[in-house]
PDB file with SEQRES, HELIX, SHEET and CRYST1 records, atoms N, CA, C and O in Angstrom:
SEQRES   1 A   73  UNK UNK UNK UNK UNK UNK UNK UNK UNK UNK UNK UNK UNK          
SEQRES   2 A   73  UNK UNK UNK UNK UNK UNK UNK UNK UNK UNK UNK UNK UNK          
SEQRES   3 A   73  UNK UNK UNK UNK UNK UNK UNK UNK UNK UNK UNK UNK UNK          
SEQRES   4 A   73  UNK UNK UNK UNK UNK UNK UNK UNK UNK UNK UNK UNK UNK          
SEQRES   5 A   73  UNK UNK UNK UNK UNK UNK UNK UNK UNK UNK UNK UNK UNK          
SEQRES   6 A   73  UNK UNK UNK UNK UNK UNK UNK UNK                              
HELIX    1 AA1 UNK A    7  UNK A   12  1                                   6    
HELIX    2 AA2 UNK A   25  UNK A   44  1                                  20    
HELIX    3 AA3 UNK A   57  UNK A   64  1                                   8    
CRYST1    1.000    1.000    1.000  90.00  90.00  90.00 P 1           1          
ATOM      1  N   UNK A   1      -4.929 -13.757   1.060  1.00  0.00           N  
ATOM      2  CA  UNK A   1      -3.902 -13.477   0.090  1.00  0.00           C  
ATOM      3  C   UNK A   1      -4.446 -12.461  -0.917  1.00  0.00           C  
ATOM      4  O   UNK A   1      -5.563 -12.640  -1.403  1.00  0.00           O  
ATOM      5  N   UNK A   2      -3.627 -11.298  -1.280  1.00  0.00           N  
ATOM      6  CA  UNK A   2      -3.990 -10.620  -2.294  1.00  0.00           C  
ATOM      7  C   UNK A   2      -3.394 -11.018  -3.836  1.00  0.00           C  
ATOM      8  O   UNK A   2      -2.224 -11.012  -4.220  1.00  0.00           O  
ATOM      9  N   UNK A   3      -4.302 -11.274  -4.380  1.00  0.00           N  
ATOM     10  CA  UNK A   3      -3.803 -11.425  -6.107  1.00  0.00           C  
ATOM     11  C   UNK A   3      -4.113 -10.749  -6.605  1.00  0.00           C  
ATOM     12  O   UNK A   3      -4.393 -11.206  -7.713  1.00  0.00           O  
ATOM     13  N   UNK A   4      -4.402  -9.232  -6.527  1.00  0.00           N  
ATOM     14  CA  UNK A   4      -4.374  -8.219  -7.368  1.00  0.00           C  
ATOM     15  C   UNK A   4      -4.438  -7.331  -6.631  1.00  0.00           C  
ATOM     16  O   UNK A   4      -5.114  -7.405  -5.605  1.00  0.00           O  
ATOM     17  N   UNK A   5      -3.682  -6.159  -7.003  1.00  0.00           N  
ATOM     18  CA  UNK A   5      -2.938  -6.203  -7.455  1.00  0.00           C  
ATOM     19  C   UNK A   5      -1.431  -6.987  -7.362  1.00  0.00           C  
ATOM     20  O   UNK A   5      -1.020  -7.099  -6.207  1.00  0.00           O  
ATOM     21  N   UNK A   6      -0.701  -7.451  -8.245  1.00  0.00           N  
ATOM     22  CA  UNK A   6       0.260  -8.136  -8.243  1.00  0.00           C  
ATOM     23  C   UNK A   6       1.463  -8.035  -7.611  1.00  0.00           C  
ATOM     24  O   UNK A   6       1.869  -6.874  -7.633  1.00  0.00           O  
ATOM     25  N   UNK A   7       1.962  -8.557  -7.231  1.00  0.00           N  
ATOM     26  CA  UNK A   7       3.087  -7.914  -6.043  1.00  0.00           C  
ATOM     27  C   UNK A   7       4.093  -7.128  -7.226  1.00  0.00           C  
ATOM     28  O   UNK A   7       4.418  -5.941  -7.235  1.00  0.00           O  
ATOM     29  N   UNK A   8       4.509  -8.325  -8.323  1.00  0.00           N  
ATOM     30  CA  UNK A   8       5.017  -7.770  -9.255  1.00  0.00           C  
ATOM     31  C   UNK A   8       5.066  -5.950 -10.036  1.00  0.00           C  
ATOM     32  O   UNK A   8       5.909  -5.145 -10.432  1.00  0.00           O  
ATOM     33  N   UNK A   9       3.560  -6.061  -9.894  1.00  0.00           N  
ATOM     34  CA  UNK A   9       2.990  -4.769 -10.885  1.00  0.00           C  
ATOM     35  C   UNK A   9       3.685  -4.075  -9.347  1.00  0.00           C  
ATOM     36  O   UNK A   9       4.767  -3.554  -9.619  1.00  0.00           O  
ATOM     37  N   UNK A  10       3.295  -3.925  -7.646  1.00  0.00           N  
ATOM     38  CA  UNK A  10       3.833  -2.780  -6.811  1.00  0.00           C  
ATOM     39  C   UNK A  10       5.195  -2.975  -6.617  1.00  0.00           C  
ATOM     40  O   UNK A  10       5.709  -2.150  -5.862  1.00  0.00           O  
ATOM     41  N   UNK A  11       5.848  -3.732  -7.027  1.00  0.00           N  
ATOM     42  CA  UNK A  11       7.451  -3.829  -6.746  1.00  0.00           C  
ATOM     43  C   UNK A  11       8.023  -2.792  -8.243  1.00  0.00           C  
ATOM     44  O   UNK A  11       8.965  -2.010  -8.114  1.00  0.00           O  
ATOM     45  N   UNK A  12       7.410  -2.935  -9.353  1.00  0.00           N  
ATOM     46  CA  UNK A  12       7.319  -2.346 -10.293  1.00  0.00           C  
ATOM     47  C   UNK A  12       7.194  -0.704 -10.160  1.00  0.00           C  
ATOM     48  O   UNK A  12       7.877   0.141 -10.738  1.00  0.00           O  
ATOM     49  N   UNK A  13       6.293  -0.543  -9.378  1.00  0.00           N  
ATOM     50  CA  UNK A  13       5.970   0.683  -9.489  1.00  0.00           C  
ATOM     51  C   UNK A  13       6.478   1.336  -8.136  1.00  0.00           C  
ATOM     52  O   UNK A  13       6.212   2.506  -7.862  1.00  0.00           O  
ATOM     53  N   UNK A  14       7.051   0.708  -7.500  1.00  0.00           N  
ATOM     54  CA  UNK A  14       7.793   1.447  -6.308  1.00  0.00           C  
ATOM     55  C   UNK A  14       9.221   1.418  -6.264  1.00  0.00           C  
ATOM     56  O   UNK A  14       9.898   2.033  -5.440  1.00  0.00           O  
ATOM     57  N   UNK A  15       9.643   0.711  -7.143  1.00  0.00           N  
ATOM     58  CA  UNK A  15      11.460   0.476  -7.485  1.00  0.00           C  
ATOM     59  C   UNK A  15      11.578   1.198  -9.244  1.00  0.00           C  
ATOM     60  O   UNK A  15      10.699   1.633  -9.988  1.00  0.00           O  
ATOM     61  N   UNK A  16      13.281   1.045  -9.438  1.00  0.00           N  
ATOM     62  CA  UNK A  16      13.274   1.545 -10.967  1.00  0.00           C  
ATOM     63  C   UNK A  16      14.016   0.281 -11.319  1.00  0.00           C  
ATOM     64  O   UNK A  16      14.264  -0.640 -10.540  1.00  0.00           O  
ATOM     65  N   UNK A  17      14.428   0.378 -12.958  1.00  0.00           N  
ATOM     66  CA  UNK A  17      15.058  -0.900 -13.490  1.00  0.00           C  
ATOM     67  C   UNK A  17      16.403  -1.035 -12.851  1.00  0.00           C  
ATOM     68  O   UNK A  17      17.013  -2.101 -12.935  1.00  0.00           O  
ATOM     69  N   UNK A  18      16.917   0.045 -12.187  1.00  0.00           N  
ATOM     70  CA  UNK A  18      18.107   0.133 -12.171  1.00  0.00           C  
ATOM     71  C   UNK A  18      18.258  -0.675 -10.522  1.00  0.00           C  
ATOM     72  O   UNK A  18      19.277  -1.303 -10.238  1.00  0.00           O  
ATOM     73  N   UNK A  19      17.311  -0.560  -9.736  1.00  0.00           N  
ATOM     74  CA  UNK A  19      17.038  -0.722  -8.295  1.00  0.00           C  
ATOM     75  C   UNK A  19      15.872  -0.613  -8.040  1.00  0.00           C  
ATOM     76  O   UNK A  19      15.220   0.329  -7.589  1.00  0.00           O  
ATOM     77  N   UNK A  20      15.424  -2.311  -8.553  1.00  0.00           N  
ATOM     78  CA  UNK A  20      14.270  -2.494  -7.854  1.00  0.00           C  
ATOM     79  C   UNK A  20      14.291  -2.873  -6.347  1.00  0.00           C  
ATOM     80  O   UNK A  20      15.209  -3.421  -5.736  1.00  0.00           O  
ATOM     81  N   UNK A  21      13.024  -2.445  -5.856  1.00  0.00           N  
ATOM     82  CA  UNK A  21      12.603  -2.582  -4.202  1.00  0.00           C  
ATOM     83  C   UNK A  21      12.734  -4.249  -4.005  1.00  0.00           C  
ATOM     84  O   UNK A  21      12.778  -4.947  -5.018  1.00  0.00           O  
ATOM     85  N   UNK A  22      12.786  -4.765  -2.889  1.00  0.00           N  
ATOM     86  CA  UNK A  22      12.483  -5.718  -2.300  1.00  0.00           C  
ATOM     87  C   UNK A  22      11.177  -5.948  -1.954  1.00  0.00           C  
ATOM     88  O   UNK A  22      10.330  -5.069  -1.797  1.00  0.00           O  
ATOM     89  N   UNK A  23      10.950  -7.559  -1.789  1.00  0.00           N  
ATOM     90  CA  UNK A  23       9.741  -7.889  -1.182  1.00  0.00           C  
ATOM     91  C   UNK A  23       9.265  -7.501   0.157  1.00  0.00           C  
ATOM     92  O   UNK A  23       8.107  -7.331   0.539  1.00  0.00           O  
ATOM     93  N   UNK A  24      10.391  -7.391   0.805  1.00  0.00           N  
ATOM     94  CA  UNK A  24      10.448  -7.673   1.795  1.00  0.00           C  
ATOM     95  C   UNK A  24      10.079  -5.604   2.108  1.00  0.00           C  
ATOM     96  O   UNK A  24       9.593  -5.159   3.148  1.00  0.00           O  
ATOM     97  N   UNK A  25      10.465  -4.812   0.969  1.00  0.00           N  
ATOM     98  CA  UNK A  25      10.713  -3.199   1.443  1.00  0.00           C  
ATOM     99  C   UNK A  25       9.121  -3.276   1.132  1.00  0.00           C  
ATOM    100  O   UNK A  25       8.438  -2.630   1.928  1.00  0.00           O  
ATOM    101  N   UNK A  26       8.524  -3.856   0.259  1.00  0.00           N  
ATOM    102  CA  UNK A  26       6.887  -3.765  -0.217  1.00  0.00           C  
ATOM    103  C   UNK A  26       5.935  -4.545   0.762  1.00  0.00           C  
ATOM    104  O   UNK A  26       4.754  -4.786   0.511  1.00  0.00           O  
ATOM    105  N   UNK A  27       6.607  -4.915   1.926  1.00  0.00           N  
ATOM    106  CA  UNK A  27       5.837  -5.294   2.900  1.00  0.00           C  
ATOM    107  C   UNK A  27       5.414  -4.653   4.088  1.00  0.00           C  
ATOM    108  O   UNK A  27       4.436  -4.933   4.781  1.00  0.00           O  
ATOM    109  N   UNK A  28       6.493  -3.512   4.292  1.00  0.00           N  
ATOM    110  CA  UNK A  28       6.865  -2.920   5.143  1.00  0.00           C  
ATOM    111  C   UNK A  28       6.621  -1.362   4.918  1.00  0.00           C  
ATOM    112  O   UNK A  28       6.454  -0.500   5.781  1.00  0.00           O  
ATOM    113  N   UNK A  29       6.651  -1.171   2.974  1.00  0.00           N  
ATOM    114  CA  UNK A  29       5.493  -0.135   2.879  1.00  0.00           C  
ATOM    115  C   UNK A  29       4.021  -0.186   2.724  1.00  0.00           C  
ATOM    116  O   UNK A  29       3.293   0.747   3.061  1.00  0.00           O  
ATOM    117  N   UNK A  30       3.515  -1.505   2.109  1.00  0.00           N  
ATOM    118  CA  UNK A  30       2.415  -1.459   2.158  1.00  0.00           C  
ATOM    119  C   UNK A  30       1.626  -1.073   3.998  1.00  0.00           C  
ATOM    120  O   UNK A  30       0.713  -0.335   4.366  1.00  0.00           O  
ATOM    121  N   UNK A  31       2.575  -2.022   4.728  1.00  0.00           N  
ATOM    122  CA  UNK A  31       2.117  -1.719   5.996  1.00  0.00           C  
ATOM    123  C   UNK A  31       1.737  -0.529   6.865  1.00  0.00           C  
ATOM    124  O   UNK A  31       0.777  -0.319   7.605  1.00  0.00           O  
ATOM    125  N   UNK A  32       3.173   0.418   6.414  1.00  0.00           N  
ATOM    126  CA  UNK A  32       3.405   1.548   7.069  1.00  0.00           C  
ATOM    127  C   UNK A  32       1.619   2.678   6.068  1.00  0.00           C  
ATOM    128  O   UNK A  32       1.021   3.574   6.664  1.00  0.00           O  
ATOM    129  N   UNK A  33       1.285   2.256   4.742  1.00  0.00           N  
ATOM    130  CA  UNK A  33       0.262   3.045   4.384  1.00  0.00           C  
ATOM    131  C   UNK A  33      -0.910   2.744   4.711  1.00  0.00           C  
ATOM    132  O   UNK A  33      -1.894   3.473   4.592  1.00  0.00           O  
ATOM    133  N   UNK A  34      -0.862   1.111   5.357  1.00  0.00           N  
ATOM    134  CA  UNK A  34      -2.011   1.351   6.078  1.00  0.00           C  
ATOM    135  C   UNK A  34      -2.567   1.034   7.196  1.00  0.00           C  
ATOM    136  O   UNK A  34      -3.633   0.541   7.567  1.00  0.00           O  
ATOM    137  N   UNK A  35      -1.748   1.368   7.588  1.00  0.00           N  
ATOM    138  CA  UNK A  35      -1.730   2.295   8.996  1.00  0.00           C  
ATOM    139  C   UNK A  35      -1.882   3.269   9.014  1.00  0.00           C  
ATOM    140  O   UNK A  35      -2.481   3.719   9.991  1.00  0.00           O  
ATOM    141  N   UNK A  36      -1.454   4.145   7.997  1.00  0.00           N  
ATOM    142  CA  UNK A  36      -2.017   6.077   7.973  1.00  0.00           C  
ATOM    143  C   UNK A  36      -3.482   5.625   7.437  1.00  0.00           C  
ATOM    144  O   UNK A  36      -4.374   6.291   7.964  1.00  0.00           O  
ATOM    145  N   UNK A  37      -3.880   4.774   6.632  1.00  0.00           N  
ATOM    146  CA  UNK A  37      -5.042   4.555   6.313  1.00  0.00           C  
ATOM    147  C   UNK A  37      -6.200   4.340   7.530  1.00  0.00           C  
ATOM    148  O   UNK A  37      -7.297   4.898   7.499  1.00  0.00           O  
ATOM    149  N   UNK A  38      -5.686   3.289   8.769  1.00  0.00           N  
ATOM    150  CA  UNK A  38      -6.555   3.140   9.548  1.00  0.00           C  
ATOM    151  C   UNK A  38      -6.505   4.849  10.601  1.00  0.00           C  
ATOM    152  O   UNK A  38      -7.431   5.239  11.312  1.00  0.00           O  
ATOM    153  N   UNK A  39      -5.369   5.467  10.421  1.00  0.00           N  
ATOM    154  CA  UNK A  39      -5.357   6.416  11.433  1.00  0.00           C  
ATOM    155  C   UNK A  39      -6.465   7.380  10.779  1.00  0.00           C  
ATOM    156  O   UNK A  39      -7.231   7.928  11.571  1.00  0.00           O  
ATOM    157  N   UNK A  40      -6.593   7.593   9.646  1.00  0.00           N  
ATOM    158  CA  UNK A  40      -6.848   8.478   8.761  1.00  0.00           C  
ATOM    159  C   UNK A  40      -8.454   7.947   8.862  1.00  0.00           C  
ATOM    160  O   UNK A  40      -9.176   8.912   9.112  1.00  0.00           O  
ATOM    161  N   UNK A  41      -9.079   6.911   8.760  1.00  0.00           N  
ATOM    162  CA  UNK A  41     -10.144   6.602   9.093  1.00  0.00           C  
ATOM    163  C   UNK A  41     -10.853   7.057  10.930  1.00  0.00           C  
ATOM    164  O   UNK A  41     -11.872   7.531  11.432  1.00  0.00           O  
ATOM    165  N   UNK A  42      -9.659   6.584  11.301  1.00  0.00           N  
ATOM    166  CA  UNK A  42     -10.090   6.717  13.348  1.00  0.00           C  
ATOM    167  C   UNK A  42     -10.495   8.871  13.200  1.00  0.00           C  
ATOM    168  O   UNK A  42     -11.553   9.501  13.196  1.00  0.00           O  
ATOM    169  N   UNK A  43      -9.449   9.175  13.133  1.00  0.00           N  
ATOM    170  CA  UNK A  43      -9.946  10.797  13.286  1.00  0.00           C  
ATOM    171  C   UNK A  43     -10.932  11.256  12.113  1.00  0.00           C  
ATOM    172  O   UNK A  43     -11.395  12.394  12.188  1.00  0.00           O  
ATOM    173  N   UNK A  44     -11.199  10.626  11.282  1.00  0.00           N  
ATOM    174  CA  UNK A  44     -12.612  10.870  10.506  1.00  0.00           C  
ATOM    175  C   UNK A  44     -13.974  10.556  11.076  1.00  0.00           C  
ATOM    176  O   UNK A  44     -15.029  11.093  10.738  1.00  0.00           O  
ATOM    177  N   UNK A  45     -13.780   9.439  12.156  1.00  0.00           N  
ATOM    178  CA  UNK A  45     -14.644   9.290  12.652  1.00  0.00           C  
ATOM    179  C   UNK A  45     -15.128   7.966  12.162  1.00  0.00           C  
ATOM    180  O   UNK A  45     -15.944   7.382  12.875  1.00  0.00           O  
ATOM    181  N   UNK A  46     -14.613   7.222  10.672  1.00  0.00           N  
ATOM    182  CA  UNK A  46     -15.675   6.276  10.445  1.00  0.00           C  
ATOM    183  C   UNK A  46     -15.340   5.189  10.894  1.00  0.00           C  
ATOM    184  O   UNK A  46     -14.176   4.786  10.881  1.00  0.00           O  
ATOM    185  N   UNK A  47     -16.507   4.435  11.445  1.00  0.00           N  
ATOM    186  CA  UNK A  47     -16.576   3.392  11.880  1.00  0.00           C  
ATOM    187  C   UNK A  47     -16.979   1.917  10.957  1.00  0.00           C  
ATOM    188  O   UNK A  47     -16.301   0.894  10.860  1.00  0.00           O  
ATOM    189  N   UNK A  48     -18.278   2.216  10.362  1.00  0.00           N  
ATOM    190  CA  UNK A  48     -18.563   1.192   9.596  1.00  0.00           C  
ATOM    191  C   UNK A  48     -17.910   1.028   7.599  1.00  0.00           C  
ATOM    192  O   UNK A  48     -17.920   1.592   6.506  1.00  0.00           O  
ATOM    193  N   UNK A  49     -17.375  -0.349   8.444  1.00  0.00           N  
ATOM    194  CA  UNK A  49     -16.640  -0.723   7.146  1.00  0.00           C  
ATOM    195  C   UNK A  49     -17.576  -1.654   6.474  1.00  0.00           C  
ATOM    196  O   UNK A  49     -17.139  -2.103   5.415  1.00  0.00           O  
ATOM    197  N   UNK A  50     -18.710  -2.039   6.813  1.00  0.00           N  
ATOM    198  CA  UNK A  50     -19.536  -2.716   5.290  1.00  0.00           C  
ATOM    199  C   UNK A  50     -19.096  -2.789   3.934  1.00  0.00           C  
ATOM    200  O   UNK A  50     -18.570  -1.736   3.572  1.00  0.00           O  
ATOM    201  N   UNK A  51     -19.124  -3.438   3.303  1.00  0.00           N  
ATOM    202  CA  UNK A  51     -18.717  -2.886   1.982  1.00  0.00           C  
ATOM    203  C   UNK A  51     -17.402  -2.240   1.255  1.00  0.00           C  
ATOM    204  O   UNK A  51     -17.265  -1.899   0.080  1.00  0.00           O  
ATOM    205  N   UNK A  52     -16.524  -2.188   2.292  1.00  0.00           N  
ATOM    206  CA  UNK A  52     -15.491  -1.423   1.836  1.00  0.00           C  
ATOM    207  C   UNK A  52     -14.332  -2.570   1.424  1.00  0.00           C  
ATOM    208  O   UNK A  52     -14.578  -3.747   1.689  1.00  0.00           O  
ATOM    209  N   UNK A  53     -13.123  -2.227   0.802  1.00  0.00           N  
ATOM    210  CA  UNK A  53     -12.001  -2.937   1.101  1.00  0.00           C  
ATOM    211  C   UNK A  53     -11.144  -3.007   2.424  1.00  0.00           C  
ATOM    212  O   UNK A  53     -11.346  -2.054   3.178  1.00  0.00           O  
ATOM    213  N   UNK A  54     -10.477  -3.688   2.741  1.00  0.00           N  
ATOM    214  CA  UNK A  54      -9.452  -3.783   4.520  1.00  0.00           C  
ATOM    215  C   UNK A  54      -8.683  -2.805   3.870  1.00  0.00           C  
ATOM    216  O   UNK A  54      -8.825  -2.410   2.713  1.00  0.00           O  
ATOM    217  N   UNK A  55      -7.827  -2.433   4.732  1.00  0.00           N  
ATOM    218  CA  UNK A  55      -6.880  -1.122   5.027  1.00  0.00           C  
ATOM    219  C   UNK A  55      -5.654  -1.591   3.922  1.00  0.00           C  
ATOM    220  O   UNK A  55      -5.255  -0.934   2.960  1.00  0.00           O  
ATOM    221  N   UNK A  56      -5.166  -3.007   4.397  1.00  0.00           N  
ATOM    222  CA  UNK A  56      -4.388  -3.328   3.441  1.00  0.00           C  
ATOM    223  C   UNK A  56      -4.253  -3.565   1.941  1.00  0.00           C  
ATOM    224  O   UNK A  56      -3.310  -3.409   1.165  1.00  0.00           O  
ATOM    225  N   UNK A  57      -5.713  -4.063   1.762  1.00  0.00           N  
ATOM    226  CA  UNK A  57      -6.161  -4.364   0.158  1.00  0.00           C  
ATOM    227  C   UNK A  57      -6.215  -2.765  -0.393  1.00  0.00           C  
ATOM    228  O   UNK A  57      -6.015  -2.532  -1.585  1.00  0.00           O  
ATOM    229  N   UNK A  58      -6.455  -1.858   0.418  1.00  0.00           N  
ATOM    230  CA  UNK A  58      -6.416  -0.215  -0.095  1.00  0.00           C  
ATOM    231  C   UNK A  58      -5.188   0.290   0.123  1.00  0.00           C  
ATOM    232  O   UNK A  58      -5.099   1.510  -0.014  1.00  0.00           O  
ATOM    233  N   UNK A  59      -4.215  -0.300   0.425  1.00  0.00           N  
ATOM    234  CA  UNK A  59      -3.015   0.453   0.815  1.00  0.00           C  
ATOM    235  C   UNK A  59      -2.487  -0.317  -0.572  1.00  0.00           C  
ATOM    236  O   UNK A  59      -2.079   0.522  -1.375  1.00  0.00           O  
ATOM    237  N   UNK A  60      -2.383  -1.703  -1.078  1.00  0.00           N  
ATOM    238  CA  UNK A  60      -1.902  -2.028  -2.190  1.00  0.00           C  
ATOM    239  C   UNK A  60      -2.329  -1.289  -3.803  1.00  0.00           C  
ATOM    240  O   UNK A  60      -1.781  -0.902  -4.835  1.00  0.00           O  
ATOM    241  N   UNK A  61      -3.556  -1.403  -3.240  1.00  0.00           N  
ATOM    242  CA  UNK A  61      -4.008  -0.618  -4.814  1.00  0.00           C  
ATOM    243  C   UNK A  61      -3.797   0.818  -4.918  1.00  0.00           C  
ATOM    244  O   UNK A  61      -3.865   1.515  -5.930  1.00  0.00           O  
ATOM    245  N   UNK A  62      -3.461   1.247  -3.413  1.00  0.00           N  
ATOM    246  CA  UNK A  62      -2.634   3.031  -3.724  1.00  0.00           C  
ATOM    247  C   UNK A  62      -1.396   2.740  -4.227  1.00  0.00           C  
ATOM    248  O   UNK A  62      -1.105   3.448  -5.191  1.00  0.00           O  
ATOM    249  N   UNK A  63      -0.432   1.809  -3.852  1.00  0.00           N  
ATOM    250  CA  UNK A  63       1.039   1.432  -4.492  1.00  0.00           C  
ATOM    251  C   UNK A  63       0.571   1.297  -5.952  1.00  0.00           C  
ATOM    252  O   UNK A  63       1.228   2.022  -6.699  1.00  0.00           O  
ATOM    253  N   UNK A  64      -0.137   0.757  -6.411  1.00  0.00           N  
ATOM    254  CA  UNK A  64      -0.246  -0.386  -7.655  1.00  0.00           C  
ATOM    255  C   UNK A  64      -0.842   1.455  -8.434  1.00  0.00           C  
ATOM    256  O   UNK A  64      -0.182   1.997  -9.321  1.00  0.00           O  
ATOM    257  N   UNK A  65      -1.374   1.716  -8.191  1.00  0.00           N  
ATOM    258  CA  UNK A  65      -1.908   3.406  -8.748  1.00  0.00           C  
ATOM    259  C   UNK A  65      -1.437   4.441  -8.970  1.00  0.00           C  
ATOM    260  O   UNK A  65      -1.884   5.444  -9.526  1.00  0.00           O  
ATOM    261  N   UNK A  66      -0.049   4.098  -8.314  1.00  0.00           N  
ATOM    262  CA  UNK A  66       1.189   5.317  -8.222  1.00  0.00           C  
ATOM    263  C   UNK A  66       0.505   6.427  -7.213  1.00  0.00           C  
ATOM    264  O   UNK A  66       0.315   7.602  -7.528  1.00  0.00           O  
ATOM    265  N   UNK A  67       0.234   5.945  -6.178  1.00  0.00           N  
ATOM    266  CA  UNK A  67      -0.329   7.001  -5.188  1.00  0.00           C  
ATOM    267  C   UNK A  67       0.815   6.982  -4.303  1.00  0.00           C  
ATOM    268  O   UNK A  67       0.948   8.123  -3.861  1.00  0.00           O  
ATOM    269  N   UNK A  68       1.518   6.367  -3.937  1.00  0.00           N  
ATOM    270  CA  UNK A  68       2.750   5.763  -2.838  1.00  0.00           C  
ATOM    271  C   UNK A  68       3.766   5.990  -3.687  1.00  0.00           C  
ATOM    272  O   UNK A  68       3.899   5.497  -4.807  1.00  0.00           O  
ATOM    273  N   UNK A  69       4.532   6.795  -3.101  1.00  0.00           N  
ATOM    274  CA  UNK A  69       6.186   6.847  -3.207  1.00  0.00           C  
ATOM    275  C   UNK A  69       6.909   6.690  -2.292  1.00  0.00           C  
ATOM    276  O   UNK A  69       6.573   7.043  -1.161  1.00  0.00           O  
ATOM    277  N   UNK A  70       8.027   6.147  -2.540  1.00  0.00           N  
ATOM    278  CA  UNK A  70       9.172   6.057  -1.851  1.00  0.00           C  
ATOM    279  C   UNK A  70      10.496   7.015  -1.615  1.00  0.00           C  
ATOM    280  O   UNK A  70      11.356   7.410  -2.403  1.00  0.00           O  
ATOM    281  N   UNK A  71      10.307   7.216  -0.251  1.00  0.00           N  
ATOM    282  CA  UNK A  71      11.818   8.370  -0.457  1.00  0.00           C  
ATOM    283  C   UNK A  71      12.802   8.237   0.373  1.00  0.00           C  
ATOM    284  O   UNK A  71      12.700   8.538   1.562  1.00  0.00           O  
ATOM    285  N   UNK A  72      13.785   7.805  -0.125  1.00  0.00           N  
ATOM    286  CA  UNK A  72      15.302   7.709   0.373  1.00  0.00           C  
ATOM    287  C   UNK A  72      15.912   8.550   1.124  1.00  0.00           C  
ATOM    288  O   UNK A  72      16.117   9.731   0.843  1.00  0.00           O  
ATOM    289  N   UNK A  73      16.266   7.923   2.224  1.00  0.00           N  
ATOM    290  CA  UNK A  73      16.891   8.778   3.489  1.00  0.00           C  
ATOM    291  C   UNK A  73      18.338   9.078   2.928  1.00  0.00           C  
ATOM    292  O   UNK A  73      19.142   9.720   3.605  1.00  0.00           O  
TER     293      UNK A  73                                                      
END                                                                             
């Protein structure tokens, strides 16, 4: 389970007051970023993750950082 960042704080920062995101849309982006995260690792070449965070715990704290946006079809 991730408790930080807060689901709150990335639902926050990926929706507005007017239309906030779903849980369910912050599941499905966190996912989709990391997955470019693991792709983005495979053609870099790196292999050893020692020490690092999982793909997902780095895909949340890019939402939670305002690195991730959302764009409407």
């Amino acid at each position: 389970m991730i408790n930080e960042p807060s689901v709150d704080v990335m639902i926050r920062k990926l929706g507005t007051e007017e239309e906030p995101i779903s849980r369910y849309a912050l599941c499905t982006i966190a996912a989709k970023r990391a997955r470019q995260i693991i792709e983005m690792e495979k053609n870099l070449g790196v292999h050893d993750s020692t020490g690092k965070d999982k793909e997902l715990l780095s895909a949340c704290k890019d939402i939670a950082d305002g690195k991730v946006i959302v764009a409407k079809d």
